[in-house]
Each structure stands twice: as C-alpha cells, then as structure tokens.
SEFI-840728 format. One record per residue (C-alpha): x, y, z; residue in three letters. Coordinates in steps of 0.5 Angstrom, whole numbers. Layout:
// residues N
       u       v       w   residuo
       X       Y       Z       Ala
...
//
This chain:
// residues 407
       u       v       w   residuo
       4     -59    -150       Unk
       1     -52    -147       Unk
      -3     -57    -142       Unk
       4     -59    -139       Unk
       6     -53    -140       Unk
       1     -50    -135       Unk
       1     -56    -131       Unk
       8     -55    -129       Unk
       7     -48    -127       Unk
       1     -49    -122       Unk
       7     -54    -119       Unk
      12     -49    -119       Unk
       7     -45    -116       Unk
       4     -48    -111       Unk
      10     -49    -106       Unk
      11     -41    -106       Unk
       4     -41    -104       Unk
       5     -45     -98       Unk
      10     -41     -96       Unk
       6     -34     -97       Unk
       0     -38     -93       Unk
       4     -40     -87       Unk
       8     -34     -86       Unk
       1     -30     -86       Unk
      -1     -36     -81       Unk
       6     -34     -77       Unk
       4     -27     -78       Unk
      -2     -27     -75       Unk
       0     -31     -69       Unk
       5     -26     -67       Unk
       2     -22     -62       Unk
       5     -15     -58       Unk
       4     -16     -51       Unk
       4      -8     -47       Unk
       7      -9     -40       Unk
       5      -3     -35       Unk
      11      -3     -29       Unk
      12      -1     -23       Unk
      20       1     -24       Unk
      19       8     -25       Unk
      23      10     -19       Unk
      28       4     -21       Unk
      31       4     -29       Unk
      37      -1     -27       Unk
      31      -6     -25       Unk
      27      -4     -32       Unk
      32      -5     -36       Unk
      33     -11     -32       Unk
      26     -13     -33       Unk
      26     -11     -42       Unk
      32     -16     -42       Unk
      28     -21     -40       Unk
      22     -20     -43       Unk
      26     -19     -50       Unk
      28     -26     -49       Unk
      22     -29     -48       Unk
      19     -24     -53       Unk
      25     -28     -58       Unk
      24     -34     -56       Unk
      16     -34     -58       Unk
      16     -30     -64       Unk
      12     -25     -60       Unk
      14     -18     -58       Unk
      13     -14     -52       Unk
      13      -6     -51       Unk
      14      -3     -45       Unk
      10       4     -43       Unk
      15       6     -40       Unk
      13      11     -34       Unk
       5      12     -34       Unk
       3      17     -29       Unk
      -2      13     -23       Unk
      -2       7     -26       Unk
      -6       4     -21       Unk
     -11       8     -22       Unk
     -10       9     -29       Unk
     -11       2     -31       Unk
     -17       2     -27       Unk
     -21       6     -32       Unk
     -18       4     -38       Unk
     -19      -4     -36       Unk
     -26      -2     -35       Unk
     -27       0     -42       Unk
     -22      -5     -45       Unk
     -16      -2     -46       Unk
      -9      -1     -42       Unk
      -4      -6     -42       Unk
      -4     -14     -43       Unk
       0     -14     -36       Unk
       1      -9     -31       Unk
       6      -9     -25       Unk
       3      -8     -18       Unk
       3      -8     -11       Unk
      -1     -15      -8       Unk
      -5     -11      -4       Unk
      -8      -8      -9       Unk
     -11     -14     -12       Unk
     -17     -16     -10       Unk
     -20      -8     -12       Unk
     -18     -10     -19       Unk
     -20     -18     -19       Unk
     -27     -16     -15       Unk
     -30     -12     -21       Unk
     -27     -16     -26       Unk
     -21     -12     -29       Unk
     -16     -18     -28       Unk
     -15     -25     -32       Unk
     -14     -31     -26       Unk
     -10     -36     -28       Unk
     -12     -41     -32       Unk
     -12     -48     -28       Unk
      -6     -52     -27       Unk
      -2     -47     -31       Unk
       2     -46     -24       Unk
       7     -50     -19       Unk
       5     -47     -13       Unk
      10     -50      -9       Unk
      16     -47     -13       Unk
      14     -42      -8       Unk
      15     -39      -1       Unk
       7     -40       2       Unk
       8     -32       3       Unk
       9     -30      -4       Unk
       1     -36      -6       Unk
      -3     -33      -1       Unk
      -2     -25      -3       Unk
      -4     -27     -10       Unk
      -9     -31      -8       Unk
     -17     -28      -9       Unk
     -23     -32      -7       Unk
     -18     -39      -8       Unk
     -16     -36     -14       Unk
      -9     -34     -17       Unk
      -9     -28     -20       Unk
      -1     -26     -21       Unk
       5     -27     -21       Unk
      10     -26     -15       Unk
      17     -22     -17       Unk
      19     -20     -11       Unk
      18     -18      -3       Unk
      19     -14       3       Unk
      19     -14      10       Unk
      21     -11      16       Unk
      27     -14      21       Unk
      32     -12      27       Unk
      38      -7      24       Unk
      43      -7      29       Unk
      49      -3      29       Unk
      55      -8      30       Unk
      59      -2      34       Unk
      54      -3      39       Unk
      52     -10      39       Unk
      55     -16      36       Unk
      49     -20      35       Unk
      42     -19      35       Unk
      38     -21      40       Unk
      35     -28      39       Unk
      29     -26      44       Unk
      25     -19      45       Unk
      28     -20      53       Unk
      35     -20      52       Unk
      32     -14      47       Unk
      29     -10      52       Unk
      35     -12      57       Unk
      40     -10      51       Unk
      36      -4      49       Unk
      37      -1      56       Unk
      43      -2      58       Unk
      46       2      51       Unk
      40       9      52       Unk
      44      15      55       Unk
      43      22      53       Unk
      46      22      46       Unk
      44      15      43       Unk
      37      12      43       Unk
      38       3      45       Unk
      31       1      40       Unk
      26       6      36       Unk
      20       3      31       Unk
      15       8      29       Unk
      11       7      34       Unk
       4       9      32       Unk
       4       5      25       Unk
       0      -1      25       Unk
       4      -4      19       Unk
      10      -5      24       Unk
       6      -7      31       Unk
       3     -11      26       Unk
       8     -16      28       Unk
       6     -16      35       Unk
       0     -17      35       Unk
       0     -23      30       Unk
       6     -27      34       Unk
       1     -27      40       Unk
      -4     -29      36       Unk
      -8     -23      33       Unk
     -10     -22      26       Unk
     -15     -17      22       Unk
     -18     -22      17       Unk
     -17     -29      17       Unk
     -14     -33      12       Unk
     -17     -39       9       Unk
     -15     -44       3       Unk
     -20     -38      -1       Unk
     -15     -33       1       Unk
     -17     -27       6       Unk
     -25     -28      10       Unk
     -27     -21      11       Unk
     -32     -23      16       Unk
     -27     -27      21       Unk
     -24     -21      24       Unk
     -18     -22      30       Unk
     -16     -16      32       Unk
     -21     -16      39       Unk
     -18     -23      40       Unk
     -13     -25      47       Unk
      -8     -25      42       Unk
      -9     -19      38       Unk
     -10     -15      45       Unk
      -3     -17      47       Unk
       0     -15      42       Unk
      -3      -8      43       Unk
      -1      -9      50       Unk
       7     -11      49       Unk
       7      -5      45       Unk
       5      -1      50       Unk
       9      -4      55       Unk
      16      -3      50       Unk
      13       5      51       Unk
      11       6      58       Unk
      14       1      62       Unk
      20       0      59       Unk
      21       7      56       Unk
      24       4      51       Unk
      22       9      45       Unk
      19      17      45       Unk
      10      15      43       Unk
      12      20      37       Unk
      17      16      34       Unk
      17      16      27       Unk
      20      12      21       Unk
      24      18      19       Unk
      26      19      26       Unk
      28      11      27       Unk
      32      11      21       Unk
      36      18      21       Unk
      38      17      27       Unk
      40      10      26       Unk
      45      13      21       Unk
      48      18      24       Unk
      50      13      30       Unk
      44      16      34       Unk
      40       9      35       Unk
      43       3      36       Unk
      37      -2      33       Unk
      32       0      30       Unk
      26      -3      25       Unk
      26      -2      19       Unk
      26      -6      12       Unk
      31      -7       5       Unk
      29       1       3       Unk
      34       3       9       Unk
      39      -1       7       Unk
      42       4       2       Unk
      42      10       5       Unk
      45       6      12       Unk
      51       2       7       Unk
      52       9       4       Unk
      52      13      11       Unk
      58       7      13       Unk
      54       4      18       Unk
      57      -2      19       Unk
      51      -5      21       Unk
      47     -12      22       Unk
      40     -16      20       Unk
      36     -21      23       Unk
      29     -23      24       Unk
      25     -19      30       Unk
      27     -23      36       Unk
      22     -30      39       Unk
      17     -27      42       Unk
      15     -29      51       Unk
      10     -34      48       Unk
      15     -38      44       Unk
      12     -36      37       Unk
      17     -32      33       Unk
      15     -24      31       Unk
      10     -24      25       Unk
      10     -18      20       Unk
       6     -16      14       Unk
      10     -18       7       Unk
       9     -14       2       Unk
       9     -18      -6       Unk
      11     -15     -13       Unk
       6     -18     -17       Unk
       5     -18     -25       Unk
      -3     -20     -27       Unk
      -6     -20     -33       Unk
     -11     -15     -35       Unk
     -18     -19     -36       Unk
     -20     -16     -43       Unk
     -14     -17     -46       Unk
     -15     -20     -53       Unk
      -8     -24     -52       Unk
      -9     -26     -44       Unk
      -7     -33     -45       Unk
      -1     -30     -48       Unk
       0     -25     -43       Unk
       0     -30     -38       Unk
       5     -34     -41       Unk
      10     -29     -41       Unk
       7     -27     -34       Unk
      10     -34     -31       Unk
      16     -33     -36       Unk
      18     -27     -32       Unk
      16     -30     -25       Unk
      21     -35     -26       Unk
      27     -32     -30       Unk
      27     -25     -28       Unk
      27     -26     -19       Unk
      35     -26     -20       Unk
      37     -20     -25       Unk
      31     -16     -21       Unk
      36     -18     -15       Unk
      42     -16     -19       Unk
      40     -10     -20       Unk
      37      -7     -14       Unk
      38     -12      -8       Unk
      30     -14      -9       Unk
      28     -21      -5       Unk
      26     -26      -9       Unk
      19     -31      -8       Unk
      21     -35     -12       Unk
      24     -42      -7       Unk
      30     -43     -13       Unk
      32     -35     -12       Unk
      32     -35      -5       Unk
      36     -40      -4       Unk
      41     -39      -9       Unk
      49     -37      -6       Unk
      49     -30      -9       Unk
      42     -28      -4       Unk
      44     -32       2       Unk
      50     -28       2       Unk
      47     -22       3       Unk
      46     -21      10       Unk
      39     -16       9       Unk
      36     -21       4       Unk
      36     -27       8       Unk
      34     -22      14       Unk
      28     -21       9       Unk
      27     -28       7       Unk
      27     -31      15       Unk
      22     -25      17       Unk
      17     -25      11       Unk
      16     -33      11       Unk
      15     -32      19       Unk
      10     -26      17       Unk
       4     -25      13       Unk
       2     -23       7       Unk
      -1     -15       8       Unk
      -9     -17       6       Unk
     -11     -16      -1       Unk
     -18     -15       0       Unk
     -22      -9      -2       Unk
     -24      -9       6       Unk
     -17      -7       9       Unk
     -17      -1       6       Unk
     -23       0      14       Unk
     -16      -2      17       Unk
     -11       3      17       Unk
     -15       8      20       Unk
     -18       5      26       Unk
     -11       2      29       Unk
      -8       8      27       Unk
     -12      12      31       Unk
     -12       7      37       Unk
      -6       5      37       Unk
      -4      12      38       Unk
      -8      12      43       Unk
      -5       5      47       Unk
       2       8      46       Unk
       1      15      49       Unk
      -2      11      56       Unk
      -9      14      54       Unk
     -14       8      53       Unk
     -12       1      55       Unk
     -11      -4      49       Unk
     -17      -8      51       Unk
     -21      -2      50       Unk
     -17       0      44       Unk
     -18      -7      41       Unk
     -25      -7      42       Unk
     -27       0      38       Unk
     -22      -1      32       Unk
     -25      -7      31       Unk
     -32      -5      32       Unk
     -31       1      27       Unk
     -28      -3      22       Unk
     -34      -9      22       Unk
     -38      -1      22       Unk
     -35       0      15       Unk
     -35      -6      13       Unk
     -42      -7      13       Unk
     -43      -1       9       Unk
     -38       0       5       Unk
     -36      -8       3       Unk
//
C-alpha cells in the first residue's frame, strides 16, 4: 500500500516537473535585444520604430529596449564593440559601414537569410561590404530639382530647357537656379551621368583601387559644372545649401537642388512647390546623385546575433511605411515604394526616381580621402581658377596619395 501510495505521488508529480523544465527551457530562450537609433532629432519616428519592434518582440517571446538617445553613437559603438559590448543592433548612416565591418565590429548576415530582390539595387549595394550583407536598409535619401510652380509649371525634362528656363526667370531680385556650388555631394550627379565615378563598384561592392574621377566622364562633369557657372552664370561660385534653400523659401530661387530635409520648412514656409528627378543630361544619360541609406546592423560580438538579426530583417520589412508615416522617410523596401500612400507624395517619388537613377554614397573606409580633395578643386573649377582637366587630375592623385598611406 505505501508503495501505491508513493508511486502515485512521483505520477502526480511528474506532469509539475515538465512544466517547471519547459517554462525555464522558455525562460532561457527568451532573449533582450538593445537597439541604439539614429532618431534622437525624430521622436515621432522612434516611437514608430518602439511599436514595431514591441510586435516582433510580442511575437517571439523576446524583449527589446531601446537606449533611447546615446551621445555619439557612431563612435560610442566603436569603442564599446571592440571590448564586447554596445548594443545587439544600431541604426547608422551606410556610409559608415565599411569602418565598422572592416575591423570586425559588425555581424554579416547569415547566408540566405535575405531576399535581395525585395529591394531597390541602390538600397543592396550600400550594405554591401566585400560581397557581403552587413545591414539592413529602412530608409534613403537623395537630392531633385525644387521648382516653384508660381514661377514654373513643370520641371524641365532637360539641363537644356533648364538652363534656358533658368535664364529667362533671373532678374535683380529672383535667382532662376541655385545648388551649393562647391559641394562635391551635389556635383557629384554630374560627374557620375557623364560617366565619372570616385571607386568602381563590382558585385564585392566598392573597389578602392579603381578610381574614376581623372576619367573623360569625370572631367566632363566638372566641366558642365563650371559651365552652369561661368558661361551660363547661372549660380554666384560662393553658393551654399543655406543660401540655395533660404532663398528658394522666401520666393528668391525659382529652382533649386535640394532634398527631402527641405521639404518641411518650404510646405511651412507655403511655398507651393514641385519635385522632380535632376533633368537628362546632353549625353542622354539621366543625372546620377549620391543616395544615402538608413541601415540597421548587428553588432559582431553580440551573444544573440542570430536574434538580432531576425529582429533586423523584421524592421527592414514592417517598419518602412510607419517611419513614412511618421516622418516622410522614403523607403528601399520595393512593396513600400510602390504603395498608393508614398507614390502620392510628390517629394517621395522625386526621391524614389532620382535615388534609383543615383548611386549609393561609398561605404569604404577610403571615402573618407574624398571630400577634401573634390571639395578643394571643386572650389577652384567654379571659380575659373584651374581647368577641370587639371582639377581631375590632382584630386585624383591626391587621393590615390592617401590611399596608399592611410588604406
């Protein structure tokens, strides 16, 4: 009897047991994945970011906090990943991937864990490293034409009717055209649609070693820059992006080059205003700007990267139309750029039309050699001062210069 007795109590006991055992098996599999963002300027868009990631976080049993704001996150996440810590994922511009990727501060993602296709070419090659993903995209941006339809009706389809418009509509008081004249980020769609280029890209990504700015392309673009200048003295050479925009919102600038930033401050300004893809160039080839990518990655020395990453692919796909919801951000995702909301939005088509005609910014340490060479020729070619062959030729070589020293 006592034996019955005892064997029925190890029964009774045994189904509590299971249940103690696959509650602590859940327990442990339940992870807390941080997220360091990129929104601090942007609380409508970090809560945006928070709601999604508490549903995936809902969906997997998981949790995820977000740091909130964390002061020079760029930097801060380099030092605190190289001694295995930060967070499991941070936001960041692509540009600065490869200088995170190439020291080993950031996870590529597992193979076959992506469908590329599911987004616009643009959005892959700027998380690309070495033929590698190593982020996530959730957002672009690019520079267009402005046009103030009080002044012109329809953008120019041509840097001819352009020019032609542009002149006919300068007087003492309002200007036909501006950009920031000697900011290689916007010549940069010149030099590109004729040809040029700074590193070539391959299916690895960017190649350091192929420079293209001393090319027939590159110096042609410098050359129709300096003639928007000089010959069609379309734009003062000291010209700057606060100068172009300020102007263009108090009905002094007819049209201008800017990008999605500037779209608040005109709307608020009233500025009825247009957005259009820069014009098709004389050689039949469309304007080509650099694109800028919001990218999520995942930290290398994370102890939950495959986690990580799972939430990573979740955001890339569910957060694109709340972050355009909540701020106007265009997304890569090719479902989210064709949805009805984001195409009846003159500036985010604009954006969409121009990015897909442009090319990622490089995200190779090596860009960084860039910005001060073309910035300081460029000042020089629209100011008449040296030739864009000459111009070509000594930022190129100052930059190979710097290459080869610095890597």
């Amino acid at each position: 009897m006592a034996r019955r007795t005892a064997l029925a109590l190890v029964l009774l006991t045994l189904p509590v047991a299971f249940v103690a055992q696959a509650t602590a098996r859940t327990t442990r599999a339940s992870v807390t994945i941080t997220i360091w963002d990129g929104f601090s300027a942007s609380p409508r868009e970090r809560a945006a970011l928070n709601r999604v990631a508490q549903a995936w976080a809902e969906r997997t049993g998981n949790r995820v906090v977000n740091a909130g704001d964390v002061n020079d996150r760029i930097n801060e996440f380099r030092t605190a990943a190289r001694t295995g810590r930060g967070p499991d994922v941070i936001q960041l511009p692509h540009s600065n991937l490869g200088s995170l990727a190439r020291p080993g501060l950031l996870a590529p993602a597992p193979s076959g864990f992506v469908t590329r296709r599911n987004y616009d070419s643009v959005g892959v090659t700027a998380v690309t490293y070495e033929g590698r993903l190593f982020g996530l995209p959730i957002g672009r941006e690019t520079y267009f034409l402005y046009f103030n339809r009080e002044h012109v009706r329809a953008a120019p389809r041509t840097w001819r009717a352009l020019i032609a418009t542009a002149k006919r509509l300068t007087n003492g008081e309002r200007a036909g055209f501006l950009w920031d004249t000697a900011n290689f980020y916007y010549a940069y769609n010149w030099v590109r649609g004729f040809g040029g280029y700074v590193f070539r890209v391959t299916p690895r990504g960017f190649d350091a070693r192929q420079l293209g700015i001393n090319t027939p392309g590159g110096i042609r673009g410098l050359q129709f820059v300096q003639d928007l200048v000089q010959h069609h003295k379309l734009v003062p050479a000291g010209t700057t992006s606060d100068v172009a925009e300020s102007s263009f919102a108090t009905g002094r600038a007819a049209m201008i080059i800017s990008g999605p930033w500037a779209a608040r401050g005109f709307r608020e300004g009233g500025v009825d205003f247009g957005a259009a893809p820069l014009p098709i160039l004389p050689n039949g080839k469309p304007s080509a700007p650099f694109v800028g990518v919001k990218t999520l990655a995942v930290n290398r020395h994370s102890r939950n990267a495959s986690t990580a990453w799972n939430l990573v692919r979740y955001l890339s796909a569910r957060l694109p139309m709340p972050l355009f919801r909540a701020s106007g951000r265009v997304p890569v995702l090719k479902s989210a750029s064709a949805s009805r909301a984001v195409q009846r939005n003159a500036v985010a088509r604009a954006t969409i039309r121009a990015s897909n005609n442009g090319e990622a910014l490089p995200n190779i340490p090596a860009m960084a050699h860039v910005w001060g060479p073309m910035g300081d020729q460029l000042q020089l070619v629209v100011e008449a001062k040296t030739t864009p062959a000459a111009a070509a030729r000594s930022a190129q070589e100052r930059i190979a210069r710097a290459i080869a020293q610095g890597g």
